[in-house]
C-alpha positions in Angstrom: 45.7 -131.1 177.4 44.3 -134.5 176.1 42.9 -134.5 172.3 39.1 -135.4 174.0 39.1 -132.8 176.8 39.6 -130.2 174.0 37.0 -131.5 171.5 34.8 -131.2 175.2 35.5 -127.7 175.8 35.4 -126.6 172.2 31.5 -128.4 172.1 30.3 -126.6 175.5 31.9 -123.0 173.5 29.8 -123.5 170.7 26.3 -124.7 172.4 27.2 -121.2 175.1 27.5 -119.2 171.7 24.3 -120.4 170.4 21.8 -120.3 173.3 23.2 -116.6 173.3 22.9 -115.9 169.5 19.4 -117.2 169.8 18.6 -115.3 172.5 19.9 -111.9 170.5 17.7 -113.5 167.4 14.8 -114.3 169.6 14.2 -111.5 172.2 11.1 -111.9 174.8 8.2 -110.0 173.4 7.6 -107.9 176.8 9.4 -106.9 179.4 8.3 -105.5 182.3 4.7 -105.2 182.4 3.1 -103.4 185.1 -0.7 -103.2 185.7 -1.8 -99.9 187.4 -4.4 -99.7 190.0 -5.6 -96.9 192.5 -8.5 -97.7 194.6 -11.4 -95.3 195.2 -11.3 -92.2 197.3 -13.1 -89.1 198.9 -12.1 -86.0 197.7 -14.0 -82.0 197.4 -14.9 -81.3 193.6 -14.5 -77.8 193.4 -14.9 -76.3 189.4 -15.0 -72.8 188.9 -15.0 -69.7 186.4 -12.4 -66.5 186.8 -13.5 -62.8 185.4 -12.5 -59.4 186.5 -15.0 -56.7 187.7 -15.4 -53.4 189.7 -16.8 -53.3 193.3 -19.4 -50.6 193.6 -21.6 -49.3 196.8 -25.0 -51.7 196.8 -27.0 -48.3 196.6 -25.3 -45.1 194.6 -28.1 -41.9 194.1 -26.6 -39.5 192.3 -28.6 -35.9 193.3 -28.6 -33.2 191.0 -31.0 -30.3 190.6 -33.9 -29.8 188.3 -33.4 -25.6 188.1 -30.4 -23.6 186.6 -28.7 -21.2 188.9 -25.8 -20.3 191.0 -24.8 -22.7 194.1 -25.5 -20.5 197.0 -24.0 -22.9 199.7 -22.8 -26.4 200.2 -23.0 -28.0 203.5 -21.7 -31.6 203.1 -18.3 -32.5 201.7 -16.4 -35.8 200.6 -17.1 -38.4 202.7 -19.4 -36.9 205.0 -21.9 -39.4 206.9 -25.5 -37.6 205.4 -29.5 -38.8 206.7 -32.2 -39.2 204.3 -34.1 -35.2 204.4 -30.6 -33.7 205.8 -29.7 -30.3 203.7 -26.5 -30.5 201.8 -26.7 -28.1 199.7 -28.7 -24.5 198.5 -29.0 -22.8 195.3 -29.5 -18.4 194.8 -33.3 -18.0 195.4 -33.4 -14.2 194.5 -34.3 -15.4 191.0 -36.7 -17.9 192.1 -38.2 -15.8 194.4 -39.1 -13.0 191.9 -40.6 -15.6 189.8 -42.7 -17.1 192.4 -43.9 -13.0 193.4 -44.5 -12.8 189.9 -46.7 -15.6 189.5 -48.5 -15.1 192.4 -49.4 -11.7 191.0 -50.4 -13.0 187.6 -52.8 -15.6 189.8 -54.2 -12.6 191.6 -55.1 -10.7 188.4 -56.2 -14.1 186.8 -58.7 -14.7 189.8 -60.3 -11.3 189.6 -60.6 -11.2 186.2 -62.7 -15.0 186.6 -64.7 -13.6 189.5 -66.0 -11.1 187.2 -66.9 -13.0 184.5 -68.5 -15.6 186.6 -70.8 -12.9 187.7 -71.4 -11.4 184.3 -72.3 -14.6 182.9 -74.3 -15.7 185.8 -76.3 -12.5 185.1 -76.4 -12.9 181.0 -77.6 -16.7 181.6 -80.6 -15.3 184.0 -81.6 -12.6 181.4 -81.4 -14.8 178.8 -83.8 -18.1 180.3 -86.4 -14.7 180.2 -85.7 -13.7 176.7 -84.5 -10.3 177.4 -81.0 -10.7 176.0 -80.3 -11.9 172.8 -78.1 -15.2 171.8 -75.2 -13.1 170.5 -75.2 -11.3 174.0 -75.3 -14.3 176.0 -72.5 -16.4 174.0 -70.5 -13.7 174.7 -71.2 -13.7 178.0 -69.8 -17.2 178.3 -67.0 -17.0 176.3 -65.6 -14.1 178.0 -66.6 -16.3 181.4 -64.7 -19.6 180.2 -61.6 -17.5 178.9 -61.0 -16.2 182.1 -61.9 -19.7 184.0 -59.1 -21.5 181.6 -57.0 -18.7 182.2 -57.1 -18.7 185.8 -56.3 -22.6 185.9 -53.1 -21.6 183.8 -52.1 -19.3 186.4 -52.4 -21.5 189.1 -51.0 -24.2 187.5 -47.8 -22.3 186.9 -48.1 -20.6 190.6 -47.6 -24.8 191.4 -44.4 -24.9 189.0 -43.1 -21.5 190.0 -42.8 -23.3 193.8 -41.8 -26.8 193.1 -38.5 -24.6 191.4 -38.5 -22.7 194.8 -38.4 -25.9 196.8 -35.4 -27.7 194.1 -33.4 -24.8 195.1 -33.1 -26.0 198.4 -30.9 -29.8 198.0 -31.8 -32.2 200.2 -30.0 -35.9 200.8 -32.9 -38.5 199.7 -30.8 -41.4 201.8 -29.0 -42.2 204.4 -25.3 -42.7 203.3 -22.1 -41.6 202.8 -20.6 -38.5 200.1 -18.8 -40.4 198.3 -18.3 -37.5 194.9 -19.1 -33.8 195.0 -18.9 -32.5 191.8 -19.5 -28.4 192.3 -18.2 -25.7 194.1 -20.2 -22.9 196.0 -21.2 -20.0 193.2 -21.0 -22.4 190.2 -23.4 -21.6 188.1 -25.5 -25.0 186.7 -27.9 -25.5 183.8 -30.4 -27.9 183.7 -31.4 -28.5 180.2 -32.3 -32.3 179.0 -30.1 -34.1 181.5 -30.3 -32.9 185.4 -26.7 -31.7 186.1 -25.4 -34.4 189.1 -24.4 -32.5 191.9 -23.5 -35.1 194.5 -23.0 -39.1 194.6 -24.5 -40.6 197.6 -23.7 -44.5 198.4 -26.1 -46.0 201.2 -24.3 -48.4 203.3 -20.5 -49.3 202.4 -20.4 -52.4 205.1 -22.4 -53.8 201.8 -20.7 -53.8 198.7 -21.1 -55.7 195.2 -18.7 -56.5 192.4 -20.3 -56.4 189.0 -18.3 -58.8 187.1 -17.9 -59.0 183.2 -18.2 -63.0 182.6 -17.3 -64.3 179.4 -20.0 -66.4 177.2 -18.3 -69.2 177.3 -18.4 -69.6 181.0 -21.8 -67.8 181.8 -23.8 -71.2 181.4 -22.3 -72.2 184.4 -22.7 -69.5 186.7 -26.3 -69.5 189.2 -27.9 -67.1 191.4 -26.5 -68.0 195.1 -23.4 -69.7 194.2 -20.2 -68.8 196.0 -17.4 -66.2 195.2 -14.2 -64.9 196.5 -12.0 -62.3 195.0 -9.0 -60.3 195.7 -8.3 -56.3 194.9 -4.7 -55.0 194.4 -5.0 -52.8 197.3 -4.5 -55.8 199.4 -3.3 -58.8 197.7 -3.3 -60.7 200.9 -7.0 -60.3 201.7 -9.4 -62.5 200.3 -13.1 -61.4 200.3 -16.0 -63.8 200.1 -19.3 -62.8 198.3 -22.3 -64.7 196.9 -23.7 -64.3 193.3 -26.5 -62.1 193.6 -27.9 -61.7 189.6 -26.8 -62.8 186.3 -27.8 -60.2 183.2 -29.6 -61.0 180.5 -27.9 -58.3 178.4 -24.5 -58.7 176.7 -21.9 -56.6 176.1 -19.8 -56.7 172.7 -16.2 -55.5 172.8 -13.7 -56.0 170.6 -15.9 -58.9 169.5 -15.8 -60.3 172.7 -18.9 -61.2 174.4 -19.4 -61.1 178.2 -22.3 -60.7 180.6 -22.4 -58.4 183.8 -22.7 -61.1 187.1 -23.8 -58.8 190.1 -21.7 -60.4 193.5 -22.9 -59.3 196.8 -20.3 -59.2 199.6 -19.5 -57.4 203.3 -17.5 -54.5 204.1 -17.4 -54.5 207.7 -14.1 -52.6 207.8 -14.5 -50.4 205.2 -11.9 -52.0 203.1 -13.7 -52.4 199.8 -13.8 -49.0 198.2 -15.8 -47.9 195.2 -13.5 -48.4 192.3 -11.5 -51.2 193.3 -10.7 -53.8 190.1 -11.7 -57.5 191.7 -10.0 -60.8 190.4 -13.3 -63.3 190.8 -13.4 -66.7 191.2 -17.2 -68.0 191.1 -17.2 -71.7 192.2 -19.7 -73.3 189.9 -19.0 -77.1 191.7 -18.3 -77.8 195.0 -19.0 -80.8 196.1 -17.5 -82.7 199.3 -16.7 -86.6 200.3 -17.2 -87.6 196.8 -16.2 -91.0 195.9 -13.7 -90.6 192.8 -11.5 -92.3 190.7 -9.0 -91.4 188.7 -9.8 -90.3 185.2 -8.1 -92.6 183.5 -9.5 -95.8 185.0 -13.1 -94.8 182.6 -10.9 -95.4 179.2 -9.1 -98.5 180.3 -9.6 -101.6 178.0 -7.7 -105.0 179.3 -5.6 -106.0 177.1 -5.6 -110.5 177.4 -2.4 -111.1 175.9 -0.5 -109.2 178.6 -2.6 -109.8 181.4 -2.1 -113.7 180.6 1.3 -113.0 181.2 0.5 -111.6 184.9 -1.4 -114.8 184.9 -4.4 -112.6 185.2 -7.8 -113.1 183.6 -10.5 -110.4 182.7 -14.2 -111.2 183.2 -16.0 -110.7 179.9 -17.7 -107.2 179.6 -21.8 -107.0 180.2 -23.5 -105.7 177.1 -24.9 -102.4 177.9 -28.9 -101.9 177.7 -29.9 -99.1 175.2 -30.1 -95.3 176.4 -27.8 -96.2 179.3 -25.4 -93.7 179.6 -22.8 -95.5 181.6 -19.2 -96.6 181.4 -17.2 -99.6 182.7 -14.6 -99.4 184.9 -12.6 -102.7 185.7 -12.2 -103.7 189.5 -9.1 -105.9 190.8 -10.3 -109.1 192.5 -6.9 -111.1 193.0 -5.9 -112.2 189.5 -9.3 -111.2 188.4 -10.4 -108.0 186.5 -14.3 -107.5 186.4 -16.7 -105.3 184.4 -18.4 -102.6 186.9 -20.7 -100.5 184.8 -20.7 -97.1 186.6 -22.4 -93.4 186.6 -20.0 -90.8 186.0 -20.7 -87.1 187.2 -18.0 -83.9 187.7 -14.4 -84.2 186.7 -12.0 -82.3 188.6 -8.4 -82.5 187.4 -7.0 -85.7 186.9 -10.3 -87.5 189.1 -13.8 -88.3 188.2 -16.7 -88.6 190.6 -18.5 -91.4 190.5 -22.5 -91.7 191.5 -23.3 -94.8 191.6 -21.6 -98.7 190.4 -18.4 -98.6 193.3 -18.0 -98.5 196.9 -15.6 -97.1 199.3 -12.0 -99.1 199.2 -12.7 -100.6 195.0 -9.7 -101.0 193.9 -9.8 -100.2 190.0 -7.2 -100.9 186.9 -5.9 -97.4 185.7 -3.4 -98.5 183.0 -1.2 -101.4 181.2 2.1 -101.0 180.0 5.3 -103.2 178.6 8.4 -102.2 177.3 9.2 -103.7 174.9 12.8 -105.4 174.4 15.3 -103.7 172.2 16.3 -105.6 170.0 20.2 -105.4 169.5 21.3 -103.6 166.3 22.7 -105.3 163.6 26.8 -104.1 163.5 26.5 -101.9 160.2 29.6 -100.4 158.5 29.8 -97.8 155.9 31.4 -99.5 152.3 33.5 -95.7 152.3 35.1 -96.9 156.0 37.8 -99.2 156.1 37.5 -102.7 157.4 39.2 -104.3 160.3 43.3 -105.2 160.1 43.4 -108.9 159.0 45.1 -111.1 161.8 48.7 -111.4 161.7 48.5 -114.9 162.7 46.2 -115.5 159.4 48.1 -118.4 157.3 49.0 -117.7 153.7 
């Protein structure tokens, strides 16, 4: 090989090993930058609050008795279909029915003994408008006379009470309904003190059932009279009911320091499958709104960066000041090379999407997000002073 062709090939070695030393020195600042856009969609916003609760018979009258005695009879058992007047159930009347003789007695006497005095003083009163009874005579007359009058009220007052008793011993179904508790047996003997002893538990239609559902505070400002629920029960985890919220209560209840609020749901029972008792899992839907243009979340906290989008050799329109008291955000909508300010109304978010009221239109394509990765940088060769170095060449001259 000729003396120039090697100083040649030794020049283009070294200019090759210094375009690629300055390439390792001076790496590009970004590498693969990407600009993410999604364009504007329909979608069904659907937000909503979970709580447990207990489903319970619309109407539940439980009927007891207002006199103490032994249950004579029972005609109605668990489950029995009853009508509103229909006798279910009769306490011992012997009792009762002495009392009632007894009072009517005491009435009797009570009468007679008014009678009398009504005459007497009618008589005294006469005697005495002629002056031929003195005052002593005559207000004796009338006491004796309103003595007996007040006692004879008494009497019949109690003659009332003695057969209101009479008529509680005899148990009567005040609705129309179904047994759903019996809590006595015939010849129990029941007291009724300060609190009427219940007897029976009567539910009024079981095609109509409601879930009271214990709703934590921090969800209750969402729920609303009418909104819609559905719920599942353990007894058959492959049902799903549907109800409707039918009253929110104003009083809480404090457990454990927790604070919840009973939310009364209304739903059908046409086959019976909802039983008194049941635990519900609830889901109220507090949002549910359909075909509403969204975007996704992300696009309302995107800022354009210039410095990369010059190197997509793209250009962002400058951003309109907002006007005070707006309460609107800017989203940024792809035109070719072009990103422009859209200032839009935002309303419910539901997961990664965000509805928007008013600023786009169907098929908007927006900017989501910019990223670059950046160029590693190659890592200096590093060796530890405690590791040996590399064997020096053999070939080395001395």
């Amino acid at each position: 090989m000729t003396t120039k062709r090697k100083k040649w090939l030794i020049a283009g070695c070294i200019v090759v090993a210094a375009a690629g030393g300055w390439m390792l020195l001076h790496p590009s600042k970004h590498e693969g930058i990407t600009l993410e856009t999604a364009p504007t969609s329909r979608i069904t916003i659907s937000n909503s609050v979970t709580a447990t609760g207990t489903v319970e018979p619309v109407t539940e009258v439980e009927v007891g008795t207002q006199v103490s005695g032994i249950i004579d009879r029972l005609y109605v058992d668990y489950n029995d279909v009853v009508k509103a007047g229909q006798l279910i159930a009769e306490m011992d009347k012997v009792t009762l029915q002495a009392e009632l003789e007894s009072a009517q007695a005491e009435e009797a006497s009570c009468k007679t003994e008014y009678e009398y005095q009504l005459k007497n003083y009618t008589r005294t009163h006469t005697l005495h408008e002629k002056e031929l009874v003195s005052d002593a005579e005559y207000d004796e007359a009338f006491y004796l006379y309103e003595k007996a009058r007040n006692a004879y009220e008494q009497a019949k007052a109690a003659m009332v009470k003695v057969e209101r008793n009479l008529g509680y011993a005899t148990i009567t179904s005040p609705i129309d309904g179904v047994v759903i508790s019996r809590a006595v047996e015939e010849g129990q003997t029941v007291a009724a003190g300060f609190e009427t002893p219940t007897l029976f538990t009567i539910a009024n239609d079981l095609t109509q059932m409601q879930v009271v559902a214990d709703v934590d505070e921090a969800d209750i400002g969402q729920v609303r009279d009418g909104q819609r629920v559905s719920f599942t029960v353990d007894a058959y985890p492959d049902d799903t009911f549907e109800g409707v919220v039918e009253q929110v209560r104003l009083e809480a209840t404090t457990e454990s320091s927790v604070v919840t609020y009973e939310v009364v749901i209304t739903a059908h029972n046409p086959d019976l499958k909802l039983k008194p008792g049941l635990t519900a899992n609830v889901t109220i839907y507090t949002l549910e709104k359909e075909n509403a243009l969204s975007v996704p979340t992300r696009a309302l906290r995107f800022v354009p960066d210039a410095e990369l989008l010059a190197e997509l050799e793209m250009t962002a329109e400058p951003e309109p000041a907002q006007s005070a008291g707006a309460a609107k955000r800017t989203v940024w909508v792809v035109k070719g090379q072009t990103l422009s300010p859209r200032q839009v109304s935002a309303g419910a978010t539901s997961g990664d999407r965000t509805e928007i009221l008013e600023g786009l239109s169907d098929g908007d394509v927006v900017a989501v997000d910019m990223a670059a990765a950046a160029a590693a940088a190659p890592a200096a060769a590093e060796r530890s002073p405690f590791m040996p170095g590399p064997p020096e060449s053999n070939n080395k001259k001395k």
